[in-house]
N, C-alpha and C positions, 0 to 999 in steps of 0.2 A: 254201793259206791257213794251214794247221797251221803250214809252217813259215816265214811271217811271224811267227804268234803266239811263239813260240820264237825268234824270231832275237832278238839285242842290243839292247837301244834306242837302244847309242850307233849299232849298226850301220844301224840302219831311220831313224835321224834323216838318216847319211850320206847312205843312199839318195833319200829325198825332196831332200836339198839338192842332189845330183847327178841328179833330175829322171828317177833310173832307177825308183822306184816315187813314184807318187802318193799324200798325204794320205789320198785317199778309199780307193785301195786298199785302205792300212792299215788306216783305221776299218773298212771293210767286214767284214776277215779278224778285228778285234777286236769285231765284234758278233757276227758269224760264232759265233767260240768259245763267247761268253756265251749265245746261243742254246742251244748245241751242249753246252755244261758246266753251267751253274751251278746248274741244277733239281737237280743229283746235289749241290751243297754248299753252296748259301746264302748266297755269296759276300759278290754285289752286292744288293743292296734296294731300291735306287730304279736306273731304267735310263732312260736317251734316247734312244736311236740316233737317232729322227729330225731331234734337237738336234744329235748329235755330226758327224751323216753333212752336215748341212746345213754346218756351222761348218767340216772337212774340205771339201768342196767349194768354198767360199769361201775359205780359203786355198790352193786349189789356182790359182784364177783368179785372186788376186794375183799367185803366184809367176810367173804368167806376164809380168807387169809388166819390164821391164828395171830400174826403182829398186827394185823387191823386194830387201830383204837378210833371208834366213828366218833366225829365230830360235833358237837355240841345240836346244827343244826339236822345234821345226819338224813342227808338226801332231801329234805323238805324242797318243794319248787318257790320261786317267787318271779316275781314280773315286775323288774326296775320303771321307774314313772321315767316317764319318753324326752326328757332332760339331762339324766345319768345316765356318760357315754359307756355304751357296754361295746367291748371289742367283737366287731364282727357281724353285730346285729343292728340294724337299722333305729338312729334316734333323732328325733325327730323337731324336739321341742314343741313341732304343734304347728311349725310356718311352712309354710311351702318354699322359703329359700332353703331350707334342709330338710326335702322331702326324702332325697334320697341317699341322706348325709349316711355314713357307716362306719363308725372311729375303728381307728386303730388301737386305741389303747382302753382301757378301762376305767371308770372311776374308783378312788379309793374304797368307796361305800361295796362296788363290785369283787374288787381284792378279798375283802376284808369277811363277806357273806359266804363268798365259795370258797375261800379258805375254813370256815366255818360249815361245809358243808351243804350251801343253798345251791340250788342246782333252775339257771334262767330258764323261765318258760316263756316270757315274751315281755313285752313295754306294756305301759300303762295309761292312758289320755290325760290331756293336761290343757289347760287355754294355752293360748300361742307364749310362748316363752314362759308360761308358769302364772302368767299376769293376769290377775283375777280371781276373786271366787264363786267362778260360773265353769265350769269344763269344757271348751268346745272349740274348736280351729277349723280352719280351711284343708286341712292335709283329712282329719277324718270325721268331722262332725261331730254332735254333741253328744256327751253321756248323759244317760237319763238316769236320776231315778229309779233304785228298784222298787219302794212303797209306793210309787205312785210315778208312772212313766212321763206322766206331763210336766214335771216339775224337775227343778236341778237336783245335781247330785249336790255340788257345791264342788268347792278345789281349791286351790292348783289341783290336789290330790285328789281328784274326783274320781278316774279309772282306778286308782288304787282302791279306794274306800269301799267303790261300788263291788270291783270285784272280791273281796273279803267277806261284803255284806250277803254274798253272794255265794260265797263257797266254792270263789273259782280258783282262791287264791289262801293258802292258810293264816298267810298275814303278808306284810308288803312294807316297802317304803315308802317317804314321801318330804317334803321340802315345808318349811311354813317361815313365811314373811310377816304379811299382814294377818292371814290365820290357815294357812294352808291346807294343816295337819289339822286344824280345832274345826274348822266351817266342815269341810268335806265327811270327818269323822261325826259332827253332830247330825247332818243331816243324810245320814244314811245309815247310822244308831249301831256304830262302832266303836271303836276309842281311836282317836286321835293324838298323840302326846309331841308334844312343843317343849324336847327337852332343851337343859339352860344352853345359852352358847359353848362353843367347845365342847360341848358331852362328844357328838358325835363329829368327828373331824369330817372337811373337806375337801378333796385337791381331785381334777385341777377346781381352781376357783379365780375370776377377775379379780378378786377383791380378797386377800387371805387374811385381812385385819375385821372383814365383816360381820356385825355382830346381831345384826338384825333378822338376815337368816339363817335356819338350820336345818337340820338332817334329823329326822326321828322314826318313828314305828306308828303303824295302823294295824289294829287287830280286833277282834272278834270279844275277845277280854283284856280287863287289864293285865293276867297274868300272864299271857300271850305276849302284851305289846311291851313287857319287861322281859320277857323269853329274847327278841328281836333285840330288842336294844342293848342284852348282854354280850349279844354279837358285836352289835357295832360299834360301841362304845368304848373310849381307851383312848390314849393319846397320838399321835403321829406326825413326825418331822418335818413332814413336809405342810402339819397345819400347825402355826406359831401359835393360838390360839386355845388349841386342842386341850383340855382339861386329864391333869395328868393322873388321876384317878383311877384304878383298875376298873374295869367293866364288871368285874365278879360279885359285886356290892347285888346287881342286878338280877343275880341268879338264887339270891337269899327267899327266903318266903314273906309274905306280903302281908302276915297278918300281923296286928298291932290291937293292943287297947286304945283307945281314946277318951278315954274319961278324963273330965278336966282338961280339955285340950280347947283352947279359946279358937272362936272359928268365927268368921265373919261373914254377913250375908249380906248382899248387897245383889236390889231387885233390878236394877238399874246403870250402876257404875257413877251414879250423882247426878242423872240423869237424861242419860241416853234417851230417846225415844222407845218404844217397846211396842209390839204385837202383842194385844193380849193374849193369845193363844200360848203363848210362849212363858209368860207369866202364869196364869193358869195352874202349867201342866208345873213347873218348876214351885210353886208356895206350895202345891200337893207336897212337896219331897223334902222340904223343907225339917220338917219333922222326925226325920232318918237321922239327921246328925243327933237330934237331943236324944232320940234312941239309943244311939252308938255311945252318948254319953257324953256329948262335946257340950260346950256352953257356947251358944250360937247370939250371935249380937248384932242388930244393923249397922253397918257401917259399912264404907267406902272410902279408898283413898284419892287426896285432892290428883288428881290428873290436867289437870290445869297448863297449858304447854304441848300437850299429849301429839295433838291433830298438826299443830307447825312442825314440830318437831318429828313425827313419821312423816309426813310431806315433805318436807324437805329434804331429810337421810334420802326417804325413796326415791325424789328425783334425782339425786344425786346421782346414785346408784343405777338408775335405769338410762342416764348421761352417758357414764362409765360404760356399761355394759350391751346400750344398745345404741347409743349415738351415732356411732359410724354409719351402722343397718339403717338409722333415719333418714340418711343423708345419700346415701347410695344405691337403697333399695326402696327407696318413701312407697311404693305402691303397692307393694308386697309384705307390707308390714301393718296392724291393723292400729285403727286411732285412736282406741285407748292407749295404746303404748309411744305411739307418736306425740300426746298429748302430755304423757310423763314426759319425755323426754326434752318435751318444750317447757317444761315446767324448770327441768333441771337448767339448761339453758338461761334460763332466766338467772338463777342463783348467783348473788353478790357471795364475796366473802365473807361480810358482815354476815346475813343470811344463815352460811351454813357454820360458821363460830357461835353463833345466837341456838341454833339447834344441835349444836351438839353441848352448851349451856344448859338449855332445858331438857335434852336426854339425862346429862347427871342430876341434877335438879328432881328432876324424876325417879329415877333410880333410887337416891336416897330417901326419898319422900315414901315410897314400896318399903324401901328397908326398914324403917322406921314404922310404919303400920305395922308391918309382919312383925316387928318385935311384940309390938302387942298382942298381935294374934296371931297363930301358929300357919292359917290358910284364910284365903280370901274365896269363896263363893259365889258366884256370879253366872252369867248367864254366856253362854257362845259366842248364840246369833241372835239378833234386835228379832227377827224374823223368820217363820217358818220356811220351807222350801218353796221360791217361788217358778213360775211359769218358765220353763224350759227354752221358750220363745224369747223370752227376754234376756236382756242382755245383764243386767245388774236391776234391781228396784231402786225406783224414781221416788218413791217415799216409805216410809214405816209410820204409823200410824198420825198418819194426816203431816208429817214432817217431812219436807221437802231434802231429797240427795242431791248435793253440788256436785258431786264425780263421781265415778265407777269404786273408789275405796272409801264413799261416807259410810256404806252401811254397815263397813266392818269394823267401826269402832271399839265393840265389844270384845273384839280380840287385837286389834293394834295398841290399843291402850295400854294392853300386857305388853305386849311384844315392844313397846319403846322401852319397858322398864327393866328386859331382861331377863327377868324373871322365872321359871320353868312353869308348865300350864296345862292341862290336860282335858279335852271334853270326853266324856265318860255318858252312856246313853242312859236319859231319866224318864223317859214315857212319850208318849204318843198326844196330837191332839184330838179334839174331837170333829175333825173334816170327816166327809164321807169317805175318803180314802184317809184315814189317821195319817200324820206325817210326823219323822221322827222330830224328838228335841233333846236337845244333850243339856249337862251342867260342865261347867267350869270350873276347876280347881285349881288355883292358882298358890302356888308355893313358896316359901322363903329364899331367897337367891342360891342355888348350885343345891337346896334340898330336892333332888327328881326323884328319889326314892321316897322320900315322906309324901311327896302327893300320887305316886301309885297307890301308896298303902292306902290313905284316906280316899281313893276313886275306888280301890279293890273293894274294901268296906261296903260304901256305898251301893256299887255294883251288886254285891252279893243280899244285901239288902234289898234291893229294888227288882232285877232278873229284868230287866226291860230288855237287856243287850239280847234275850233270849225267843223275842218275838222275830221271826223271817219273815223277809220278804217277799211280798206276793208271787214274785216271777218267777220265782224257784217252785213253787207249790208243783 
């Protein structure tokens, strides 16, 4: 059963389509786990099995049909992060003003998976509204770490990440703003992909002109978390947005030359703060790309603007979507998010014309480096996985955090410019308990398949993704 949990998804979808393991088998071996794991990290929050194992058994009795043609994902389970409303099953976002919320209808990303053949096995933890990259709320507590339980997973996507790392889960979704999908996937030595805006549409949505967050894949490999996203990826009406692109580009195979492919490395982003540890582990890897053949050059692009200009979108956005809850529920809602929303508050006109000024500003300033070079290389997170107990880190190496999103520069930085981004797992440090650390692959605007290939590469070069986590042992 373990190693079902660990096998490929593309591999375990094969096998049900070749009728050499059963739907049910699988879910079995994937409740199996989550029995067998998740009390040690907090994963999953709302669970099914008797949902999932029913819905498994019932595609198994299709498939015996001769007009059955199974489904791309073909019976695989997954467990939506506790944000995307799934009809029927308990979602939560993480607040205890919708502990016991139960939609009625479904998210598009839901439509779109089980039409595809993904069959829900439960929710996934998330900080209270998604807000932060720490995992942890008042409705179910904190996700741990599985390399090492005293430390964060990271998030929003944190019970996604964990459970994956974990093999509770064969891969999952997940949301990324500031780094959602990049923080949670580095620090728990998965792949995280932050594809471009519109790849993956969203409805409902408060904001359907919003470009700063999106909808992506976590998986175990890069070929995995291109597996997921061939799902969900593709245009839809009800997202203006939506990139009209077939999904099928996603289901190509992932290998490529790179030789003579200009690649940019940058230890820092111009000078963020850093952990050494983090550095370290990442100039070890350094040397992979001149392997594969690239011509690797230090440079970084000017980001100058970077921090006004996500601060500001973000307050904006957290005005929008949580204002009302500040004003009606203040006590019930926690104070980093009360603290954005005072931020938004504040915002002049000037203000937010000035930041959405230096988002284009930005935008082309990315486009124009990437002209020169094909990808930009960089690091996650400033920082390894910190203490569990705390709520966000107060500094990274001797540098003081003004608020709960300084330390995530290393990936908002991207994320203002739009950009597509990937953290892909690059080694361990050297703590008594090693803790993971990812790379960063940052891509030419709407290229999301050029930076799997060059993370897949990578990946297979390195095999980090292929160390487990202690709590499984």
């Amino acid at each position: 059963m373990t190693e079902i949990c660990f096998s490929s998804a593309t591999t375990l979808a094969r096998l049900i389509r070749s009728r050499k393991l059963s739907a049910t088998e699988v879910m079995q071996a994937f409740i199996a786990q989550i029995e067998r794991v998740n009390s040690r990290v907090n994963a999953i929050v709302t669970f099914v099995p008797e949902q999932a194992l029913a819905a498994a058994k019932k595609f198994d009795r299709n498939s015996m049909s001769k007009s059955f043609k199974s489904p791309a994902l073909a019976g695989l389970p997954i467990a939506y992060k506790d944000n995307v409303p799934t009809r029927g099953i308990r979602t939560t976002s993480g607040s205890p003003i919708y502990k016991d919320h139960v939609p009625k209808e479904d998210h598009l990303i839901v439509e779109r998976l089980s039409a595809a053949g993904a069959i829900t096995i439960g929710k996934t933890n998330l900080p209270e509204f998604a807000a932060g990259s720490h995992t942890f709320n008042a409705v179910f507590g904190t996700t741990l770490n599985p390399y090492d339980t005293t430390k964060t997973a990271g998030g929003s996507s944190g019970g996604a990440a964990v459970a994956t790392a974990c093999g509770m889960l064969p891969f999952a979704d997940g949301g990324d703003l500031a780094a959602s999908l990049r923080n949670p996937g580095n620090y728990c030595n998965v792949v995280g992909f932050r594809p471009s805006p519109g790849r993956v549409p969203s409805w409902p949505a408060p904001n359907a002109w919003n470009m700063l967050s999106v909808l992506g894949p976590i998986a175990r490999t890069v070929a995995d978390a291109a597996f997921l996203l061939s799902a969900m990826a593709g245009p839809d009406a009800r997202a203006p947005l939506s990139i009209a692109e077939s999904a099928a580009a996603f289901s190509k195979p992932l290998h490529r030359n790179f030789k003579k492919i200009r690649v940019a490395w940058s230890r820092d982003l111009g000078g963020l703060p850093m952990d050494p540890r983090v550095t370290a582990v990442l100039d070890k890897r350094r040397k992979i790309f001149k392997e594969l053949g690239c011509s690797v050059e230090e440079a970084s692009p000017d980001f100058s603007g970077a921090t006004e200009a996500f601060e500001t979108l973000r307050a904006l956005s957290f005005l929008q979507n949580y204002g009302e809850l500040a004003k009606t529920r203040r006590a019930e809602v926690k104070d980093t998010i009360l603290w954005n929303v005072a931020q938004g508050r504040k915002l002049t006109p000037e203000k937010i014309a000035r930041a959405e000024a230096l988002r284009s500003e930005l935008f082309h300033r990315m486009r124009r480096f990437l002209e020169r070079y094909d990808f930009l290389i960089c690091p996650v997170n400033q920082l390894p996985p910190f203490p569990a107990d705390q709520e966000y880190p107060g500094e990274i190496a001797g540098v003081k955090m003004d608020n709960y999103l300084d330390w995530m520069k290393s990936c908002y930085y991207i994320t203002i410019t739009c950009h597509p981004a990937i953290s892909v797992p690059a080694g361990f440090t050297d703590d008594l308990k090693p803790l993971p650390v990812g790379l960063q692959i940052v891509g030419r605007y709407r290229d999301d398949f050029g930076v799997l290939q060059l993370a897949h590469a990578f990946e297979q070069a390195t095999l980090a993704h292929r160390i487990r986590p202690p709590v499984v042992a």
